[in-house]
VEXLO-972930 format. One record per atom (N, C-alpha, C, O, CB): residue number from 0; atom name; x, y, z. Coordinates in nm, 3 decimals. Each point is the difference from the previous one (the first is absolute). Glycine has a CB too. Layout:
<nodes>
+-------+-------+---------+---------+---------+
| lumba | marba |    east |   north |      up |
+-------+-------+---------+---------+---------+
|   NUM |    CA |       X |       Y |       Z |
...
+-------+-------+---------+---------+---------+
</nodes>
This chain:
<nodes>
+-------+-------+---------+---------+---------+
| lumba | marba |    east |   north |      up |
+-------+-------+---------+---------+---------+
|     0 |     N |   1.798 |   3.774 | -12.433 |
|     0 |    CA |   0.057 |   0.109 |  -0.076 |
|     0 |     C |   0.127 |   0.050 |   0.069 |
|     0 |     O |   0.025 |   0.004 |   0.121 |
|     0 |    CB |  -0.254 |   0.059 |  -0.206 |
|     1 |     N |   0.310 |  -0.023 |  -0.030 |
|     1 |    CA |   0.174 |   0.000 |   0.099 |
|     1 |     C |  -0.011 |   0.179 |  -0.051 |
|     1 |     O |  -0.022 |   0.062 |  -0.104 |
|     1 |    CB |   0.240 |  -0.383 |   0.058 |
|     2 |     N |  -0.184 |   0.357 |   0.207 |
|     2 |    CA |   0.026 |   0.205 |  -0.005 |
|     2 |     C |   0.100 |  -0.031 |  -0.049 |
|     2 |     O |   0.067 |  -0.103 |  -0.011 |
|     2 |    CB |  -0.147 |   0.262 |   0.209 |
|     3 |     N |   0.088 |  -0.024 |  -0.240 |
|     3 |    CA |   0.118 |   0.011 |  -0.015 |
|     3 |     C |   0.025 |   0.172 |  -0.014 |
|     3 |     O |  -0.071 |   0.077 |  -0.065 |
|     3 |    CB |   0.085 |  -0.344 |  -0.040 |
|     4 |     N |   0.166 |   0.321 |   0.227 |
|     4 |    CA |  -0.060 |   0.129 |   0.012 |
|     4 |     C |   0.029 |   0.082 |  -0.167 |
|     4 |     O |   0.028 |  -0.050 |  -0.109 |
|     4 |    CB |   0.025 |   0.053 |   0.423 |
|     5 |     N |  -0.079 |   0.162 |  -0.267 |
|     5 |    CA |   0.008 |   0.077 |  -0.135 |
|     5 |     C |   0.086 |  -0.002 |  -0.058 |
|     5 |     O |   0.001 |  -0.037 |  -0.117 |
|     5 |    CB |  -0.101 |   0.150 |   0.170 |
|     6 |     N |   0.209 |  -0.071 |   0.017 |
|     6 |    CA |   0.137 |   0.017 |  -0.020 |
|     6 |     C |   0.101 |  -0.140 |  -0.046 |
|     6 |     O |   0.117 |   0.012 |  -0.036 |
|     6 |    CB |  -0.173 |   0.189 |   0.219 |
|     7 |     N |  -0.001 |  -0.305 |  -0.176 |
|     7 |    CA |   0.087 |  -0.104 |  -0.054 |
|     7 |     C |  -0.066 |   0.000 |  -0.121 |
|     7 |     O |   0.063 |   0.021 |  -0.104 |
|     7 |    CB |   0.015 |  -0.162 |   0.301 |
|     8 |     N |  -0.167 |   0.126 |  -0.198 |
|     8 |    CA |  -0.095 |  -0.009 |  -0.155 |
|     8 |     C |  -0.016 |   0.082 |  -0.092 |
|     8 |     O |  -0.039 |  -0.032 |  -0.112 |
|     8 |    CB |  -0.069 |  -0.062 |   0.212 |
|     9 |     N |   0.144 |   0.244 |  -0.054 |
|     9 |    CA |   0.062 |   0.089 |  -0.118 |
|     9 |     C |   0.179 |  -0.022 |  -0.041 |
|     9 |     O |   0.048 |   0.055 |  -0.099 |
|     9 |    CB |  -0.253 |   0.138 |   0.195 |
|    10 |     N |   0.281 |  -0.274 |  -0.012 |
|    10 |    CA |   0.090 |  -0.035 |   0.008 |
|    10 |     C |   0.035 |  -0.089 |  -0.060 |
|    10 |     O |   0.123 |  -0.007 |  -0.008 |
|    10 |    CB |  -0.143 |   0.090 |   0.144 |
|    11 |     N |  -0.048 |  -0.179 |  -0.199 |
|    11 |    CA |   0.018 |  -0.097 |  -0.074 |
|    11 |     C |   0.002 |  -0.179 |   0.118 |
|    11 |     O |  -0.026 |  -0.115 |  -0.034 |
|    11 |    CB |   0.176 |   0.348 |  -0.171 |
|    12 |     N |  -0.113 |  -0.183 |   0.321 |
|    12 |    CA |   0.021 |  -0.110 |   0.094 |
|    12 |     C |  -0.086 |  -0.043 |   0.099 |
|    12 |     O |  -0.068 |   0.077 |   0.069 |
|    12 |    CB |   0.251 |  -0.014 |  -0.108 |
|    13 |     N |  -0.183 |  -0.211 |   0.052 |
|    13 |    CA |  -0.103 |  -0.010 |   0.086 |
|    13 |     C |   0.045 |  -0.047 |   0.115 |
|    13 |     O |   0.116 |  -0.041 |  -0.002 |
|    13 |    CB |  -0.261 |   0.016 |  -0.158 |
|    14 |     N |   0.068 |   0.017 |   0.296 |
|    14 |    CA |   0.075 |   0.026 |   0.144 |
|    14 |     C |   0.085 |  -0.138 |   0.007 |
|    14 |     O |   0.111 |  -0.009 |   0.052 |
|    14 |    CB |  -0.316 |   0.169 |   0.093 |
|    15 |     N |   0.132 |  -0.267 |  -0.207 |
|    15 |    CA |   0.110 |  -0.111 |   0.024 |
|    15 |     C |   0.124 |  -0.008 |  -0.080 |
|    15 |     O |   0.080 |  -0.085 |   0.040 |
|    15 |    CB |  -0.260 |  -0.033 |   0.021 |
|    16 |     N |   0.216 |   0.193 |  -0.172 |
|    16 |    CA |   0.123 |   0.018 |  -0.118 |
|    16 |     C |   0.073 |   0.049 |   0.107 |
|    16 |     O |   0.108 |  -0.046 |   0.037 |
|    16 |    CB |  -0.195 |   0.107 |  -0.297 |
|    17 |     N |   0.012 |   0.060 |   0.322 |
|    17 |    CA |   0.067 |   0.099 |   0.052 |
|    17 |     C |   0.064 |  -0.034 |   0.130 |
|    17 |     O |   0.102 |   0.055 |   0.044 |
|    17 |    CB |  -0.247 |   0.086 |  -0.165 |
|    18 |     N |   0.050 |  -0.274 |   0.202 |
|    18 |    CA |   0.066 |  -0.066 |   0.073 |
|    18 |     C |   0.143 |  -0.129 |  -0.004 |
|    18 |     O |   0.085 |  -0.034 |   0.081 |
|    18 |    CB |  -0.323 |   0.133 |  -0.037 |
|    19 |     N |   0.203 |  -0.142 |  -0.183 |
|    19 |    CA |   0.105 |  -0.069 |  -0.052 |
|    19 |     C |   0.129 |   0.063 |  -0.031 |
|    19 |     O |   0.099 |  -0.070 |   0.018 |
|    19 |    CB |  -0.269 |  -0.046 |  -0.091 |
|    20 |     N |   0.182 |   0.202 |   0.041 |
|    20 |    CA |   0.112 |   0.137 |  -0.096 |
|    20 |     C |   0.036 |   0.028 |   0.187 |
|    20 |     O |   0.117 |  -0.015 |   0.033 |
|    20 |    CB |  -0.274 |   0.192 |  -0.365 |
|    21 |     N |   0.079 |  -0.147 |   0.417 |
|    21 |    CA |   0.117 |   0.027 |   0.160 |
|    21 |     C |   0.027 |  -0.153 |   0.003 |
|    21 |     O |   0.100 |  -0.039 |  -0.060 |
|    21 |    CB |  -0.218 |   0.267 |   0.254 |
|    22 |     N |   0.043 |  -0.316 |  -0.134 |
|    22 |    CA |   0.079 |  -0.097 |   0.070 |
|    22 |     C |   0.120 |  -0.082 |  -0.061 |
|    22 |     O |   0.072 |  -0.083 |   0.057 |
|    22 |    CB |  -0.281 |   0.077 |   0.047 |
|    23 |     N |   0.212 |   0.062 |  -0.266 |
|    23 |    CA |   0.152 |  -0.063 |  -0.103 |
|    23 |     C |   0.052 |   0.141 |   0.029 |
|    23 |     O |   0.121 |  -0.009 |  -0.019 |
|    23 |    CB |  -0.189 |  -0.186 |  -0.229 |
|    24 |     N |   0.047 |   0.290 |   0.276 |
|    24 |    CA |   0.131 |   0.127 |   0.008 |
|    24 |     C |   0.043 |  -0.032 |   0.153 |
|    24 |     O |   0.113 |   0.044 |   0.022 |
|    24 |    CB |  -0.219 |   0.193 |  -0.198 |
|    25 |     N |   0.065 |  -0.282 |   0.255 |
|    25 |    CA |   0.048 |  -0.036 |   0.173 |
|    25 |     C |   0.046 |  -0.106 |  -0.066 |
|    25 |     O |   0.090 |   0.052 |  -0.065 |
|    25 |    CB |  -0.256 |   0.025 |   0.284 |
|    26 |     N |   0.167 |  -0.206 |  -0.251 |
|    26 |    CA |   0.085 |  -0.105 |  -0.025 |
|    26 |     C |   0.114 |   0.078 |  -0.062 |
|    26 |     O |   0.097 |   0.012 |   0.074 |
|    26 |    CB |  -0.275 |  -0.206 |  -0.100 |
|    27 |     N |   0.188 |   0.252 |  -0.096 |
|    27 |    CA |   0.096 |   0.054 |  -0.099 |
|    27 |     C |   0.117 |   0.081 |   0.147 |
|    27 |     O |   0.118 |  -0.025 |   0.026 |
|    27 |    CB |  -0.337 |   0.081 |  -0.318 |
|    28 |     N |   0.131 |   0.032 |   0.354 |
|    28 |    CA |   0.116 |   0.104 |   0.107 |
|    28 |     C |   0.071 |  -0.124 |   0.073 |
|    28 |     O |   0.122 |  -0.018 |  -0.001 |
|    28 |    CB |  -0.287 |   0.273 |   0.077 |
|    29 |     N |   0.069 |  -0.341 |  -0.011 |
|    29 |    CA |   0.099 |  -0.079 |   0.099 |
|    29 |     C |   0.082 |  -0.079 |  -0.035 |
|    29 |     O |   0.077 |  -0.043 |   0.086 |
|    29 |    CB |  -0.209 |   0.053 |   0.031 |
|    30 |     N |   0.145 |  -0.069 |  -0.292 |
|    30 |    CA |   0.093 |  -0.056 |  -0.057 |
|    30 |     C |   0.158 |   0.037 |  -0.016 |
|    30 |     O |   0.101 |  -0.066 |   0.027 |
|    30 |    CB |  -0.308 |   0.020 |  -0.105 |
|    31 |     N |   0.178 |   0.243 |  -0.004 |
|    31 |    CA |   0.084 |   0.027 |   0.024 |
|    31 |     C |   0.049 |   0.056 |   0.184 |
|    31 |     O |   0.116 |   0.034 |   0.022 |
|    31 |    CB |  -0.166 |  -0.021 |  -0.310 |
|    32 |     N |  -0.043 |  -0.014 |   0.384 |
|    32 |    CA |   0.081 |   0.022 |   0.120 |
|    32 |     C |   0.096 |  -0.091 |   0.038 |
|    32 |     O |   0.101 |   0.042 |   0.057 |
|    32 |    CB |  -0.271 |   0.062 |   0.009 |
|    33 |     N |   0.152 |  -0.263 |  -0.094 |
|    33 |    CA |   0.061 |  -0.105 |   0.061 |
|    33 |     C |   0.111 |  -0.005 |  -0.097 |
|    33 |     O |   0.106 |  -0.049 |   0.039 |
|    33 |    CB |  -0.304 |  -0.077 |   0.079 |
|    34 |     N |   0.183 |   0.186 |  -0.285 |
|    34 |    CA |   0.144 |   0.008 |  -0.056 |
|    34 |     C |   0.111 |   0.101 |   0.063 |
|    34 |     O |   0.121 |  -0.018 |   0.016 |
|    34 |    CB |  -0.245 |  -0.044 |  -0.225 |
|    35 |     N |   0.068 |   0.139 |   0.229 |
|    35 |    CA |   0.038 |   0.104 |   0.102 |
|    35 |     C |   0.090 |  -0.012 |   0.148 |
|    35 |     O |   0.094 |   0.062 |   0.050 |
|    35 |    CB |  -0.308 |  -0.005 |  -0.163 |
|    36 |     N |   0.121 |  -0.187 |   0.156 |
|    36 |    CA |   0.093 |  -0.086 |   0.109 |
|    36 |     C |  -0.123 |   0.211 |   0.107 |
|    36 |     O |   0.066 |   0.097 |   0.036 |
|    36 |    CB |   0.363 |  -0.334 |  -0.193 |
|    37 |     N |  -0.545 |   0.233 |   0.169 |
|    37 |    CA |  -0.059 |   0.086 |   0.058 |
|    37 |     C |  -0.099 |  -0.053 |   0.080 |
|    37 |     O |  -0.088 |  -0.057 |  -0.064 |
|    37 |    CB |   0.149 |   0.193 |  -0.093 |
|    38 |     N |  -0.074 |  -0.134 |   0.262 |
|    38 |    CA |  -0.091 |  -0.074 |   0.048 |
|    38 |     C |  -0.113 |   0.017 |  -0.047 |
|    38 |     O |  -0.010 |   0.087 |  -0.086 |
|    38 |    CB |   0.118 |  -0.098 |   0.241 |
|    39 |     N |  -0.238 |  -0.070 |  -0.113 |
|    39 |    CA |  -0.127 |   0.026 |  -0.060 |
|    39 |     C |  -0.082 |  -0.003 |   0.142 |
|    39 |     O |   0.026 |  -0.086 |   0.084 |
|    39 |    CB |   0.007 |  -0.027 |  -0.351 |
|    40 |     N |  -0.113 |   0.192 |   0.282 |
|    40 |    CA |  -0.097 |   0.033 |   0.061 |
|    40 |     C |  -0.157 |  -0.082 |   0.010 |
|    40 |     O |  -0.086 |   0.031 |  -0.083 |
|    40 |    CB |   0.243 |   0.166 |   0.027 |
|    41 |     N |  -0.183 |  -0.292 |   0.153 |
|    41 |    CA |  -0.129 |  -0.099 |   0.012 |
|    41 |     C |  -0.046 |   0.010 |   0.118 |
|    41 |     O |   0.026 |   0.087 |   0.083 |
|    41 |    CB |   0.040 |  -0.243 |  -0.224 |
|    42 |     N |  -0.143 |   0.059 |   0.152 |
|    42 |    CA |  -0.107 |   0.009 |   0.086 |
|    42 |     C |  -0.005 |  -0.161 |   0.057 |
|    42 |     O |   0.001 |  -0.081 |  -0.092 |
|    42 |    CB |  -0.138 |   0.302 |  -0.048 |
|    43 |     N |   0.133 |  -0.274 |   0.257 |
|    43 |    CA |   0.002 |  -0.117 |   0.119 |
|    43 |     C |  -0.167 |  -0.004 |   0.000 |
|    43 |     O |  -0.041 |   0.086 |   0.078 |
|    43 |    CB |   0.297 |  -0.030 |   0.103 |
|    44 |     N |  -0.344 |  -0.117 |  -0.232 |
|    44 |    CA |  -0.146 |   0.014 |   0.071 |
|    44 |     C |  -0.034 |  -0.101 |   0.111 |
|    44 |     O |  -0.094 |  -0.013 |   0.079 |
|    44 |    CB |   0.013 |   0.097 |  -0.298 |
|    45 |     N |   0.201 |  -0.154 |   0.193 |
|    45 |    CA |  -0.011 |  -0.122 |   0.155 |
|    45 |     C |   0.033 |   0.101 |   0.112 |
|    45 |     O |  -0.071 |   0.011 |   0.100 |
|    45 |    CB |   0.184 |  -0.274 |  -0.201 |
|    46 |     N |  -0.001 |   0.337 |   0.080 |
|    46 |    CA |   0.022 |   0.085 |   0.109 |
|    46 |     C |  -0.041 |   0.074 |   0.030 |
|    46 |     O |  -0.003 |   0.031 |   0.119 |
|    46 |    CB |   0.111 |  -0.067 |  -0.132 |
|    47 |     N |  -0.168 |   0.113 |  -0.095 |
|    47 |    CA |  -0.112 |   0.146 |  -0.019 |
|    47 |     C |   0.185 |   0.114 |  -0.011 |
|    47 |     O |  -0.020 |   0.120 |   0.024 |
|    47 |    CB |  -0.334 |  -0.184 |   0.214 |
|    48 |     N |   0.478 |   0.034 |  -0.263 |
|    48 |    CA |   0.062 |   0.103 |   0.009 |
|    48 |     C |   0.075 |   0.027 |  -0.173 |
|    48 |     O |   0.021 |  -0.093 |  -0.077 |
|    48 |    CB |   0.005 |   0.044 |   0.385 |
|    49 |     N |  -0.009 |   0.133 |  -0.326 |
|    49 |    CA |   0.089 |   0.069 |  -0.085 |
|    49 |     C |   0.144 |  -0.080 |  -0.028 |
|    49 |     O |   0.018 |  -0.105 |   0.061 |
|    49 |    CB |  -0.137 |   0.324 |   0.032 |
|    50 |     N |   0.183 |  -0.188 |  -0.152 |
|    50 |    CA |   0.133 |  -0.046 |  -0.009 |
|    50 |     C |   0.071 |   0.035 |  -0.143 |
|    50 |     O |  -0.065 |   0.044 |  -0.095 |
|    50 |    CB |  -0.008 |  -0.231 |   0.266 |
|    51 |     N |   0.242 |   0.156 |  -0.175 |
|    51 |    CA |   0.024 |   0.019 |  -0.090 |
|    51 |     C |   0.123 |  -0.137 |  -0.083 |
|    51 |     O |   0.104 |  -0.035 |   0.056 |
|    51 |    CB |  -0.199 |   0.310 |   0.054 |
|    52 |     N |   0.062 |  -0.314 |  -0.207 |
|    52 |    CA |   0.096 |  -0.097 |  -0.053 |
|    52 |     C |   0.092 |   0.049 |  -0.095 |
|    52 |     O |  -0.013 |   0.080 |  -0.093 |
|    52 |    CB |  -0.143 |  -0.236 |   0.129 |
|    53 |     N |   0.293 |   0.066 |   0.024 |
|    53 |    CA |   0.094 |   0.021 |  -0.070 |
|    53 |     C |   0.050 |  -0.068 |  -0.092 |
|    53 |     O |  -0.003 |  -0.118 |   0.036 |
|    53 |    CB |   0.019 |   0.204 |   0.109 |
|    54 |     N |   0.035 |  -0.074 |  -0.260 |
|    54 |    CA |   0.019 |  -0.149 |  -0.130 |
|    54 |     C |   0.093 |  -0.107 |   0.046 |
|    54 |     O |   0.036 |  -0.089 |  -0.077 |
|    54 |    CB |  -0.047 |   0.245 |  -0.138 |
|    55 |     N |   0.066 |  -0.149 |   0.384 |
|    55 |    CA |  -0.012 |  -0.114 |   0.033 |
|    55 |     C |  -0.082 |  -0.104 |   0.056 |
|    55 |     O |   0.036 |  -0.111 |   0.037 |
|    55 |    CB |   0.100 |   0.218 |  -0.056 |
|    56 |     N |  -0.248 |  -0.057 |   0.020 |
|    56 |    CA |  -0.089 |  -0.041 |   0.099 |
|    56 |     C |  -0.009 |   0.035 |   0.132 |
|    56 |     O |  -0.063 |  -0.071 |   0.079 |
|    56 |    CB |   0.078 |  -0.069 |  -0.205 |
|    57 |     N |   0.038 |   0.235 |   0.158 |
|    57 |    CA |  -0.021 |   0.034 |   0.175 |
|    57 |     C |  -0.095 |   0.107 |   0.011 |
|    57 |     O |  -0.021 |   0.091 |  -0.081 |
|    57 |    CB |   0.262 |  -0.141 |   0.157 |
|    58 |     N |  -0.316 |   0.020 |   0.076 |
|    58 |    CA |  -0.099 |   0.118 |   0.000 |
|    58 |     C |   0.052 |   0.065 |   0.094 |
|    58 |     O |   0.073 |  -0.053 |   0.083 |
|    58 |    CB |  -0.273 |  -0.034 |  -0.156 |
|    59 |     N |   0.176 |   0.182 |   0.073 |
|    59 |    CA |  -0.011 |   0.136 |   0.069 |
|    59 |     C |  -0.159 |   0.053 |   0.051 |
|    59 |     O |  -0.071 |   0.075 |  -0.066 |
|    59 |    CB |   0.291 |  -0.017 |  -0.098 |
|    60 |     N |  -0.251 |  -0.107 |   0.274 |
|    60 |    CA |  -0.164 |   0.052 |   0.061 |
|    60 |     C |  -0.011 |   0.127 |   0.036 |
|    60 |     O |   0.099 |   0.030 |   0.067 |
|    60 |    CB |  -0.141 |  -0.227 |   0.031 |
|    61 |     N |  -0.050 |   0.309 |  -0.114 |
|    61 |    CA |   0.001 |   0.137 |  -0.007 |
|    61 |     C |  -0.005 |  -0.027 |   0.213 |
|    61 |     O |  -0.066 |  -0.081 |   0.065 |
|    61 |    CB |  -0.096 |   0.201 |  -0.401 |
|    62 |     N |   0.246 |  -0.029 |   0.379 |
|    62 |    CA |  -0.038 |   0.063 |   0.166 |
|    62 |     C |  -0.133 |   0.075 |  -0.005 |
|    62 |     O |  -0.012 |   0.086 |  -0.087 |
|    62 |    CB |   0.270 |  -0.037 |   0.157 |
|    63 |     N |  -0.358 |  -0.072 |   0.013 |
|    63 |    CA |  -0.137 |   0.059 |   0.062 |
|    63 |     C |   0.093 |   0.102 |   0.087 |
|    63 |     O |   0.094 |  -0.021 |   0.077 |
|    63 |    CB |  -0.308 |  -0.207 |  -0.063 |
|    64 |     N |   0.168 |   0.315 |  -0.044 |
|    64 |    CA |   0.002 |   0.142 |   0.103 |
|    64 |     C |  -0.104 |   0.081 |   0.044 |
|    64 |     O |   0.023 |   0.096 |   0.073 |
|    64 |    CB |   0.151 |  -0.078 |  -0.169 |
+-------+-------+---------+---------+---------+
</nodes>
């Protein structure tokens, strides 16, 4: 049996729509960032660090402080 909470279900949406509808609005922002020529903001999990890309391809690794 699939929960599902209150508030999506008086809502009309269910948690996976609702998960689909963010992870296409994060694709949609970072499209227009790179038209933008703005960097985009990711994540290294080989490295475990932060970083940021630029629409040339260069990274920028966040400084640990």
């Amino acid at each position: 049996m699939i929960e599902e909470n209150e508030l999506d279900s008086t809502c009309g949406v269910s948690d996976d729509e609702l998960t689909k509808r963010f992870v296409e609005a994060v694709r949609i922002a970072n499209e227009i960032k790179k038209i933008k020529g703005v960097p985009i903001q990711k994540y290294d999990f080989e490295l475990n660090k932060s970083y940021l890309e630029y629409p040339d391809g260069r990274r920028e690794y966040a400084e640990v402080r």
